[in-house]
C-alpha positions as CSV (number, residue, x, y, z in Angstrom):
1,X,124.5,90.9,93.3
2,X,123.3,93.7,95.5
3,X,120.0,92.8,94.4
4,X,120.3,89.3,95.7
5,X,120.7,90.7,98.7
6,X,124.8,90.6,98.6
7,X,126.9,93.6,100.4
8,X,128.1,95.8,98.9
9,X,131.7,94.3,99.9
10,X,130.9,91.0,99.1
11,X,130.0,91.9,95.8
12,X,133.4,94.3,94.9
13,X,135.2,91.2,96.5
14,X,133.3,88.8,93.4
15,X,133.4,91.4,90.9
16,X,136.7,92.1,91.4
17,X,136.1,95.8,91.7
18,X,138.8,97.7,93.9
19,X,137.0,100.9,94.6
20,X,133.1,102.0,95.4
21,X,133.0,105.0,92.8
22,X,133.7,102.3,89.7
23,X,131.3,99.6,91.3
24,X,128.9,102.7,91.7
25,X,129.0,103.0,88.1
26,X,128.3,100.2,87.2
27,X,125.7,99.3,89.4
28,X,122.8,100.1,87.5
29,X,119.7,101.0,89.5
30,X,116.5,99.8,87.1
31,X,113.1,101.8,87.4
32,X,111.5,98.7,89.6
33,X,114.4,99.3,91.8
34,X,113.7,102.6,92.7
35,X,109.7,102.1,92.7
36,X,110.7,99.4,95.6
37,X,112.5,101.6,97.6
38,X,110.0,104.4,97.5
39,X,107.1,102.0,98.4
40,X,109.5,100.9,101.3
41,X,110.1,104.4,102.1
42,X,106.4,105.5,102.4
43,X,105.7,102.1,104.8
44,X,108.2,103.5,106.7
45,X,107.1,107.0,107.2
46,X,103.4,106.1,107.7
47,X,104.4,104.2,110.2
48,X,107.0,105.6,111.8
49,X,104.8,109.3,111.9
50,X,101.7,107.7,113.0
């Protein structure tokens, strides 16, 4: 749900989770996931540095 963009919240409130460290574990993070987020983090330093 995170992936589509939910919060956090919103998504415990769905998933019926009560508590971030149990929805953290079982919010798996795939390798495209974290290949997006480092692409967004270099955008962000090339253009926040230059």
């Amino acid at each position: 749900m995170v992936r589509s963009r939910y919060s956090e919240q919103t998504a415990m409130d769905i998933s019926g989770h009560r508590s971030n460290e149990i929805f953290r574990r079982y919010n798996i993070q795939d390798l495209e996931d974290q290949m997006r987020a480092a692409e967004r983090r270099r955008q962000f330093l090339e253009n926040d540095y230059n």
